[in-house]
PARO-325193 format. One record per residue: residue in three letters; x, y, z of N, C-alpha, C in turn. Coordinates in pm, whole numbers. Atoms other than C-alpha are relative to their C-alpha. Layout:
BEGIN
PT residu    nc1    nc2    nc3   cac1   cac2   cac3    cc1    cc2    cc3
PT    ALA      X      Y      Z      X      Y      Z      X      Y      Z
...
% end
This chain:
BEGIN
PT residu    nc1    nc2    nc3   cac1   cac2   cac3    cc1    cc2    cc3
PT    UNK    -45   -120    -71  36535  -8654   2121    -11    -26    150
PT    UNK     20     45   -156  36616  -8675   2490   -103    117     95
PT    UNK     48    -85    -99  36354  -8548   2702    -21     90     58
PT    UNK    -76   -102   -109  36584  -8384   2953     16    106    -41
PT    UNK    -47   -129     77  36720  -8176   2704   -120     89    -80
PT    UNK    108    -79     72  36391  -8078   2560    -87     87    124
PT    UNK     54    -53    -91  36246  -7953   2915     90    138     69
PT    UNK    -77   -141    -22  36565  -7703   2940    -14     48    -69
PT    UNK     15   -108    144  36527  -7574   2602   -132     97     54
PT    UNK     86    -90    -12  36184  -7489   2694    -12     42     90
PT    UNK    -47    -47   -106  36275  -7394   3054     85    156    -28
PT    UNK    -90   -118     64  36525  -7124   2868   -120     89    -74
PT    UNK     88   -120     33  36298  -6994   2631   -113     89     98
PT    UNK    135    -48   -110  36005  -6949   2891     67    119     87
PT    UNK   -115    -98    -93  36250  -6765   3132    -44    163     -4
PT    UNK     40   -136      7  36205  -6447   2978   -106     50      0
PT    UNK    146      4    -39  35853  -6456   2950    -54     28    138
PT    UNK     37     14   -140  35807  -6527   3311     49    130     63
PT    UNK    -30   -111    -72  36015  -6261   3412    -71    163    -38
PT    UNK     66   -140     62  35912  -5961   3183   -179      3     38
PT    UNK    147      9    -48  35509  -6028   3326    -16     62     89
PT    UNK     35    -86   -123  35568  -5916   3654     44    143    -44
PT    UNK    -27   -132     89  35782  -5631   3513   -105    122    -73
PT    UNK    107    -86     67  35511  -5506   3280   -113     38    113
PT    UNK     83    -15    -78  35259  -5533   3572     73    118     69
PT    UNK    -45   -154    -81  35497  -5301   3807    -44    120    -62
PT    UNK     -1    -85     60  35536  -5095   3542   -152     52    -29
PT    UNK    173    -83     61  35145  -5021   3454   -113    119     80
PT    UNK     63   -127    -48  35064  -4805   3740     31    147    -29
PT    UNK     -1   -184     -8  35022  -4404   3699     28     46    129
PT    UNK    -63   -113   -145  35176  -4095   3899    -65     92    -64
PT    UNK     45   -157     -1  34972  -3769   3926     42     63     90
PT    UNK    -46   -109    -77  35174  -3473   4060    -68    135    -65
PT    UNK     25   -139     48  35164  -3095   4032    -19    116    107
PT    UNK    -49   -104    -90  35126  -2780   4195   -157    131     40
PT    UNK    128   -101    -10  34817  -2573   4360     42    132     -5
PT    UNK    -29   -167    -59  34819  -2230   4351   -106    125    -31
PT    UNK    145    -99    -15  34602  -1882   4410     18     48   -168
PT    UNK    -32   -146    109  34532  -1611   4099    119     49    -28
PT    UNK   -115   -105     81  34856  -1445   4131    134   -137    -13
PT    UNK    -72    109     44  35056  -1789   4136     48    -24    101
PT    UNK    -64     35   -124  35141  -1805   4491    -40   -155     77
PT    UNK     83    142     -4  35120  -2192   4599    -94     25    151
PT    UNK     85     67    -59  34823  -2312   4802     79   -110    113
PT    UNK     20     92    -87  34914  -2517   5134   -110    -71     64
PT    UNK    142     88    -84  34692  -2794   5308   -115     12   -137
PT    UNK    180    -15     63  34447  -2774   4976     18   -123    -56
PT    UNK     37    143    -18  34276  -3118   4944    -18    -68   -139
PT    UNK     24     70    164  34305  -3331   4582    -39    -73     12
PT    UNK     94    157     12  34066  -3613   4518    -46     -9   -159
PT    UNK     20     67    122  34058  -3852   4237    -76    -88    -18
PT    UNK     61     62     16  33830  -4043   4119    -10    -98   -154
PT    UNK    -46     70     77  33860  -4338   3822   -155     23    -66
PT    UNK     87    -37    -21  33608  -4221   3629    -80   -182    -80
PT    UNK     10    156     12  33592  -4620   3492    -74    -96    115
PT    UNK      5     75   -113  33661  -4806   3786    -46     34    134
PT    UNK     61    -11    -79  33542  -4593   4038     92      7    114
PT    UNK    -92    -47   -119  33880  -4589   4220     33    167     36
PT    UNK    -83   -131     11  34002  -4323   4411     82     19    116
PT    UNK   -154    -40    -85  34279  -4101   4603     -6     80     55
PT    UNK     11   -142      1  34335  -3831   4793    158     33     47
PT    UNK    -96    -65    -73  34607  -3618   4912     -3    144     23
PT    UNK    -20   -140    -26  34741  -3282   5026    134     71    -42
PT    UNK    -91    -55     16  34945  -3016   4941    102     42    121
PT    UNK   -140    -47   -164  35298  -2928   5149    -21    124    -31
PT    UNK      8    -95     -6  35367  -2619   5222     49     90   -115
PT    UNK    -59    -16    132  35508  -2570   4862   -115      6   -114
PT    UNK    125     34     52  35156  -2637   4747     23   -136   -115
PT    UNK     17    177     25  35287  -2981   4584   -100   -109     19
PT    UNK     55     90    -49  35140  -3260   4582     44   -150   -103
PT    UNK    -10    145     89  35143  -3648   4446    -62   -144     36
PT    UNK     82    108      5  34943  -3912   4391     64   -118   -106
PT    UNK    -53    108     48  35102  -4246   4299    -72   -111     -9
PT    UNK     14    123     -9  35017  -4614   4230   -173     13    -63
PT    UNK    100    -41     54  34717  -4518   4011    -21    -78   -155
PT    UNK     23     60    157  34533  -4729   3746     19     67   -115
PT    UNK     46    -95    129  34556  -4598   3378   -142     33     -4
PT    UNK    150    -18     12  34242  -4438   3270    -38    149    -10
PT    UNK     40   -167    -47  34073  -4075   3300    -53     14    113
PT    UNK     18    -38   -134  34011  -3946   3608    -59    107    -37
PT    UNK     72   -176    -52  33794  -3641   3775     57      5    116
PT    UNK    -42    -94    -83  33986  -3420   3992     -2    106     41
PT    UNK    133   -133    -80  33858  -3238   4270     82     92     24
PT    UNK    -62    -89   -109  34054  -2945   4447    -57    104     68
PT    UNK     30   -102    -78  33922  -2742   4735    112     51     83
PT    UNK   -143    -75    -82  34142  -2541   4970   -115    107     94
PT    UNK     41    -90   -105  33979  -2301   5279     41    136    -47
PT    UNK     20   -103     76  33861  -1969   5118      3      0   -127
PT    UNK      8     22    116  33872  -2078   4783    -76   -102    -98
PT    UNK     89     34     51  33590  -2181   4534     81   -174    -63
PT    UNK    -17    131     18  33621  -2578   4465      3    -25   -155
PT    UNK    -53     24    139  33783  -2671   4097     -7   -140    -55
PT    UNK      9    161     66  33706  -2979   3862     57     14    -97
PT    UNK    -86     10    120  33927  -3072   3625     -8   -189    -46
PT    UNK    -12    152     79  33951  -3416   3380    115    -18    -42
PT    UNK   -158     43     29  34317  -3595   3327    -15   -140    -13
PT    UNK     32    122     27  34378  -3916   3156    165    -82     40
PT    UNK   -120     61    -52  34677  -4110   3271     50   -141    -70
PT    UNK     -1     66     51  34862  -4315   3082    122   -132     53
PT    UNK    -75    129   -102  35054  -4690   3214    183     45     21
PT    UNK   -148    -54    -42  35371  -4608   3384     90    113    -17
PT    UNK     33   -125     31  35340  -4255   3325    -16     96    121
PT    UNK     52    -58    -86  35382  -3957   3546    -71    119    -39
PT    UNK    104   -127     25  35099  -3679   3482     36    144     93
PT    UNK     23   -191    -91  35124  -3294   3562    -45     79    -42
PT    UNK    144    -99     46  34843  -3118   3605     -3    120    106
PT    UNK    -42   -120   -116  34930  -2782   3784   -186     38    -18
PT    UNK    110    -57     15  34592  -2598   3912     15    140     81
PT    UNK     21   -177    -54  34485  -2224   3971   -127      6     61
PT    UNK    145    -23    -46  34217  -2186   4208     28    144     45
PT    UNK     35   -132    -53  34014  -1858   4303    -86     48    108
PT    UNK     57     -8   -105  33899  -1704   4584   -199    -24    -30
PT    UNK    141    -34    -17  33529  -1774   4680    -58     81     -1
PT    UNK     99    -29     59  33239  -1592   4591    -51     44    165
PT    UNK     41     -6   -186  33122  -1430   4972    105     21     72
PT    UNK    -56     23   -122  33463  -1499   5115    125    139    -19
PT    UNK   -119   -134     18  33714  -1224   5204    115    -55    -89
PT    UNK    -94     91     76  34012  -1285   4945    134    -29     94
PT    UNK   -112     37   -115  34276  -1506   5099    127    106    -69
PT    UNK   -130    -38     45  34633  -1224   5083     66   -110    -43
PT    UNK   -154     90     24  34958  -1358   4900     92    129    -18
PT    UNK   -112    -65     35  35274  -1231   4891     41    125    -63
PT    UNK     29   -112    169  35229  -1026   4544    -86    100     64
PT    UNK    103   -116    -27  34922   -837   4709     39     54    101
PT    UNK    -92   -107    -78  35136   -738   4975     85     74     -6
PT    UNK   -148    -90     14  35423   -552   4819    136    -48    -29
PT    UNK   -140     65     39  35683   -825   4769     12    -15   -144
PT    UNK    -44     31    157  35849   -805   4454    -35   -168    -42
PT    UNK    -22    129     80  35843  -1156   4226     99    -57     42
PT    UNK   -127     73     19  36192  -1216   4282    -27    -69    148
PT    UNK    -68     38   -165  36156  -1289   4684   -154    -63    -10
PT    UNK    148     60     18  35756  -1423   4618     11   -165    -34
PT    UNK    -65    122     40  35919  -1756   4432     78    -40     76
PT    UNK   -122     28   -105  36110  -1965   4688   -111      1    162
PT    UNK      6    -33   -123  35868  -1831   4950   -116    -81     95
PT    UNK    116     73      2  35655  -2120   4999    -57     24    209
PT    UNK     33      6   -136  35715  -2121   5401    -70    151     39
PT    UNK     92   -109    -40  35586  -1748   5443   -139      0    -41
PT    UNK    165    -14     69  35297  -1772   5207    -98   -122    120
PT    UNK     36     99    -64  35195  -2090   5405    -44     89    179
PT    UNK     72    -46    -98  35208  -1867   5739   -119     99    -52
PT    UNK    137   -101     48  34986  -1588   5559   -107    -57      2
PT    UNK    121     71      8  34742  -1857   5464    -57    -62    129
PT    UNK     69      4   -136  34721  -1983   5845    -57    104     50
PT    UNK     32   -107    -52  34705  -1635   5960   -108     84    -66
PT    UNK    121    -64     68  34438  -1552   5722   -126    -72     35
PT    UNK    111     80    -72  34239  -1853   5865    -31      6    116
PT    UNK     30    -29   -191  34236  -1752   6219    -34    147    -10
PT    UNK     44   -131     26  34201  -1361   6124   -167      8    -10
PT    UNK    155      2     22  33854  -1480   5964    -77    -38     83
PT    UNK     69     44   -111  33777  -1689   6283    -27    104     79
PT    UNK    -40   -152    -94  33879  -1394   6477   -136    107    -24
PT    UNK    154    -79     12  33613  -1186   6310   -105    -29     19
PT    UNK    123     58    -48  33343  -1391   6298    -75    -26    135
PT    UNK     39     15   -170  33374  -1452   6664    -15    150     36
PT    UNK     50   -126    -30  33389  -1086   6700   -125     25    -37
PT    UNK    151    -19    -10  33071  -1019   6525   -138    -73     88
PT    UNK    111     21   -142  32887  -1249   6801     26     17     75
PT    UNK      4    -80    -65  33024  -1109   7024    -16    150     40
PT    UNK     59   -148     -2  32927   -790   6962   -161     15     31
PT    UNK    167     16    -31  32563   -898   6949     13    -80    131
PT    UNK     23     46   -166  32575  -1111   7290     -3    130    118
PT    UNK    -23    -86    -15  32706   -781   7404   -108    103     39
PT    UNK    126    -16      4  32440   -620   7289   -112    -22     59
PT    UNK    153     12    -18  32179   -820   7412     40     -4     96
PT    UNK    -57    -35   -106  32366   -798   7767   -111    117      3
PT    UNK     20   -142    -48  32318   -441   7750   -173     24      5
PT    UNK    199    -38     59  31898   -472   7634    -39    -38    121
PT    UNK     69     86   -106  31872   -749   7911     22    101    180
PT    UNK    -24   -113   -175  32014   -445   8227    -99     40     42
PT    UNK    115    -29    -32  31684   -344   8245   -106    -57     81
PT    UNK     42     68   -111  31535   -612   8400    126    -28     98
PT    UNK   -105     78    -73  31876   -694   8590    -30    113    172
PT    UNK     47   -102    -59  31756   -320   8780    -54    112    -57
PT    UNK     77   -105     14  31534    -19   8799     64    126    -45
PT    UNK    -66   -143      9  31629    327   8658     48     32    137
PT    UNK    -25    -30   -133  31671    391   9032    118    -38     41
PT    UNK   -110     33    -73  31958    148   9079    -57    -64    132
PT    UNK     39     76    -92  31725    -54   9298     -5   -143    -63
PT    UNK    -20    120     61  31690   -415   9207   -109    -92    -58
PT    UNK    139     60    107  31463   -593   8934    -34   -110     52
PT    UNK     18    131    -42  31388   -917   8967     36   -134    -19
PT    UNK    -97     85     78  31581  -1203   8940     27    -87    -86
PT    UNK    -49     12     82  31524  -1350   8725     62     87   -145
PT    UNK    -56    -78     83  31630  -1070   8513    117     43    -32
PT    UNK    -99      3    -28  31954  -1029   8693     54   -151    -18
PT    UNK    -42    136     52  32024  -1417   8598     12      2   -143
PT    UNK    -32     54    123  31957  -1368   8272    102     63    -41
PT    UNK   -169   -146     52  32167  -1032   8229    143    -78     29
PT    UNK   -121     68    -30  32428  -1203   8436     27   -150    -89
PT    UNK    -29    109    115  32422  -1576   8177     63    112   -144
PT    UNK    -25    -67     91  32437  -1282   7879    152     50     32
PT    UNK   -175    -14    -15  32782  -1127   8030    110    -91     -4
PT    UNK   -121     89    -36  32943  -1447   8123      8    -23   -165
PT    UNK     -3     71    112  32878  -1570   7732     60    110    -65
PT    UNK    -92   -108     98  33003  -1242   7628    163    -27     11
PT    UNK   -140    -11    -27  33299  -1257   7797     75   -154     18
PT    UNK    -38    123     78  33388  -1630   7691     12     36   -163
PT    UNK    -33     20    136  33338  -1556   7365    126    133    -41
PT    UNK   -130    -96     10  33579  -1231   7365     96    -50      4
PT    UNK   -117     38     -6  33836  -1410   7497     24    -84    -88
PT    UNK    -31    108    142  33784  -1698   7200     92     90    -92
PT    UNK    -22    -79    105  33777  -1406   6996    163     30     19
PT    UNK   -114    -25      7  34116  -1290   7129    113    -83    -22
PT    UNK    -48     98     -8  34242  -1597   7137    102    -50   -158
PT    UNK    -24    -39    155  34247  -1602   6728     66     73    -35
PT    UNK    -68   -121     52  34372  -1274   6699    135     12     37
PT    UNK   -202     11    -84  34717  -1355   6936     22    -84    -69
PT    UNK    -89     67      4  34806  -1647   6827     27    -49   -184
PT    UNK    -43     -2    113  34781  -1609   6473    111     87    -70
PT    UNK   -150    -17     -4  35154  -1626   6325    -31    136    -41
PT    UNK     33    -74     38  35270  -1314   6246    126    -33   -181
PT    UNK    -59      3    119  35433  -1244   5887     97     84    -16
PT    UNK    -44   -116     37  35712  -1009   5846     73     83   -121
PT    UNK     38    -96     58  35734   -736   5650   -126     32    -57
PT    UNK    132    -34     -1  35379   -701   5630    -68    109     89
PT    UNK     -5    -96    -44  35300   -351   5692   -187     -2     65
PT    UNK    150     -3    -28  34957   -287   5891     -2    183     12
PT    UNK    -26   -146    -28  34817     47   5802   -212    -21    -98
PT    UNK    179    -26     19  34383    186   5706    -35    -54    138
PT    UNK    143     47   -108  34092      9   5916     80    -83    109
PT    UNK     -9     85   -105  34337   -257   6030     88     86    116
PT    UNK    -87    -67   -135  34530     16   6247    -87     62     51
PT    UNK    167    -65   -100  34189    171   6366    -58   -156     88
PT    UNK      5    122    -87  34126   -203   6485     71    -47     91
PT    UNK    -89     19   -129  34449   -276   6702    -46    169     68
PT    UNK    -26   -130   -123  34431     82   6851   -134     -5     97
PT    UNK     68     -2    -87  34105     23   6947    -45   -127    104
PT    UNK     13    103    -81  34175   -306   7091     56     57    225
PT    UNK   -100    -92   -204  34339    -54   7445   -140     34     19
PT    UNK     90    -57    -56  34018     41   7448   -133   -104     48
PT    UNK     73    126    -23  33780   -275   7445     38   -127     81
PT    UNK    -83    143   -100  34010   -489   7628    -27     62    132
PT    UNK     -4    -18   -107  34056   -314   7946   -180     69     47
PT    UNK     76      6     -2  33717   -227   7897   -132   -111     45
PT    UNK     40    158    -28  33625   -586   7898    -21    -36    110
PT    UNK     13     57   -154  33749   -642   8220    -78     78    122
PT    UNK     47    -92    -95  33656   -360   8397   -193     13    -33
PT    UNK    117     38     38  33268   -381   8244      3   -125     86
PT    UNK      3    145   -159  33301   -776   8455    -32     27    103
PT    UNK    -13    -53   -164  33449   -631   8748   -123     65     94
PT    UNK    129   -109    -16  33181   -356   8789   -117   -108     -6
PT    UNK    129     72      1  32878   -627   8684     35    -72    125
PT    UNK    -16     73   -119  33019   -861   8940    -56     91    152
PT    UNK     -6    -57   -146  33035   -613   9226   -191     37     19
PT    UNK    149    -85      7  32657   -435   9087   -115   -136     34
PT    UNK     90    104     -4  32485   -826   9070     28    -28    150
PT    UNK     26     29   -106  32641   -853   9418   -114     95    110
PT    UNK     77   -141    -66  32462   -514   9559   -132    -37     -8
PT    UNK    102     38     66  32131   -632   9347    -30   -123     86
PT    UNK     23    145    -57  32150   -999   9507    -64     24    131
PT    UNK     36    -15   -135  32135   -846   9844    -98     89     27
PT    UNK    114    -79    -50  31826   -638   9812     79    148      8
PT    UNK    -70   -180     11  32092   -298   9786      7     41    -82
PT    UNK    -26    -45    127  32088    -48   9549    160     45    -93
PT    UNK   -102     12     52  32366      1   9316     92    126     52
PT    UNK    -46    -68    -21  32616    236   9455    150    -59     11
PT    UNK   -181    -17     -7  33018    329   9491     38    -15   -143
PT    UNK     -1      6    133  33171    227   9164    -22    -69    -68
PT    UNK     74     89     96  32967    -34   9036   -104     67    -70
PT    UNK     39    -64     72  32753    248   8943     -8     30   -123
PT    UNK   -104     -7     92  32974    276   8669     29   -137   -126
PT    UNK     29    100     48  32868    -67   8549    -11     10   -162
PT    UNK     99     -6     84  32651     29   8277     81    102    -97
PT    UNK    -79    -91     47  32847    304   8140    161    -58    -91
PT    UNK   -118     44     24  33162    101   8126    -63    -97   -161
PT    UNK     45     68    165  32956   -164   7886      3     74   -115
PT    UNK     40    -89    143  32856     72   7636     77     68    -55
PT    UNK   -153    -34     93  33170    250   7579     97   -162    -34
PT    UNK   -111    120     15  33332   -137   7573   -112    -62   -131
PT    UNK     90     58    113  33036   -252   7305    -13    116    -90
PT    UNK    -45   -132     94  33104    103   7096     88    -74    -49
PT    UNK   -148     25     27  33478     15   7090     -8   -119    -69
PT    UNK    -10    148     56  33438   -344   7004    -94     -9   -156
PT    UNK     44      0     53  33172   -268   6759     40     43   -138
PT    UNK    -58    -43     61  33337    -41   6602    117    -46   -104
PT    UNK    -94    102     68  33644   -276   6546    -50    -54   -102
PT    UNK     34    107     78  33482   -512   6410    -69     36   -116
PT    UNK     60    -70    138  33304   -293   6145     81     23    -63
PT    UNK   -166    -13     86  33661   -142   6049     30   -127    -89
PT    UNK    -34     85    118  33746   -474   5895    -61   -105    -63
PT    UNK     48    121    101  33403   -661   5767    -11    127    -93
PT    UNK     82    -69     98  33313   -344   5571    111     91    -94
PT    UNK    -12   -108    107  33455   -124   5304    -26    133     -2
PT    UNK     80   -144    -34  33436    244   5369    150     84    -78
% end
């Protein structure tokens, strides 16, 4: 038998062999997709998936679009543990086994946290079903605007207490008289205003520039909260104005007179107002 001809024969058969190897290798990785979403089925944006091999010890992560999608590709076979958290919503474990060149879908329902105000959707606002599906880009602003709302408060409630302790610390800042304490008392009062009025403006800061949503009707506590923002705002400033002018009077050994008088007065209706707000929408009444 010649040789030659025996090294193509087995050159031919081999052929296919060689090729179908890499083939099968492409082919053996896993795809995990699927779809986050709250209680009433509205998807989840930005909420965080992590995988873990529960074998090998590999893992993945990704995020949801604003569709609450997501996908995780190029993934050994095997079973996995999969994490999902999302901002305001209690953290979900789930087990999925994935099989070679296989794409997996494992939709998940997470629920609001335990402590945390519940994040709105769509449904709990009044939109029918039919216009709720489709509406991934609104729900997505709700869910920003529900994350800066909560900043928004939180910063309000310390600022209500800085506020506060402003108003405790006037006492040393001067005398019932409107003559002048001692300074360091007026240093500290005056550090207590400036931190108030940094953190107000944080606070406002949250409350503007979070998107708005429309047709989302505002009506209860949260319309007792804007109305009384005419009253704590210009309050704000004018409470400053007045400390400024009263710490200058105080600095110079003068007692408080003209309308910095008016100092002290102005705070306490501007730490009412603000207080007030901010009770309207941590509490339940």
């Amino acid at each position: 038998m010649n040789p030659q001809w025996v090294k193509y024969t087995l050159g031919i058969l081999l052929l296919p062999c060689l090729i179908s190897f890499p083939l099968r290798a492409q082919d053996s990785s896993a795809t995990l997709a699927g779809t986050v979403t709250n209680a009433s089925g509205s998807p989840i944006a930005n909420a965080k998936i992590s995988v873990a091999n529960t074998f090998s010890g590999q893992t993945a992560e990704a995020q949801t679009d604003a569709a609450g999608h997501y996908n995780l590709p190029n993934l050994a076979p095997g079973e996995y543990q999969v994490s999902v958290s999302a901002e305001g919503f209690s953290t979900k474990v789930a087990r999925v086994k994935l099989a070679a060149g296989a794409t997996e879908t494992l939709q998940l329902a997470l629920t609001a946290s335990s402590g945390t105000a519940t994040t709105p959707s769509l449904s709990s606002l009044g939109f029918p079903s039919s216009e709720v599906h489709g509406s991934a880009k609104e729900q997505a602003l709700l869910n920003k605007r529900s994350h800066m709302l909560q900043i928004h408060q939180k910063l309000g409630m310390i600022t209500v207490a800085a506020m506060a302790a402003a108003l405790i610390t006037s006492g040393g800042a001067k005398s019932h008289h409107g003559l002048p304490g001692s300074p360091t008392g007026r240093n500290v009062h005056m550090a207590l205003g400036d931190t108030t009025a940094a953190l107000y403006l944080a606070t406002a800061y949250f409350a503007i520039r979070a998107p708005k949503v429309q047709g989302v009707e505002t009506r209860g506590p949260i319309r007792l909260h804007k109305a009384l923002a005419w009253v704590h705002g210009p309050g704000m400033i004018m409470t400053a104005i007045l400390g400024a002018m009263a710490y200058e009077q105080l600095s110079k050994g003068e007692r408080v007179h003209g309308i910095a008088k008016y100092h002290s007065t102005a705070a306490i209706v501007t730490t009412a107002a603000l207080g007030t707000a901010v009770f309207a929408v941590s509490f339940k009444f």
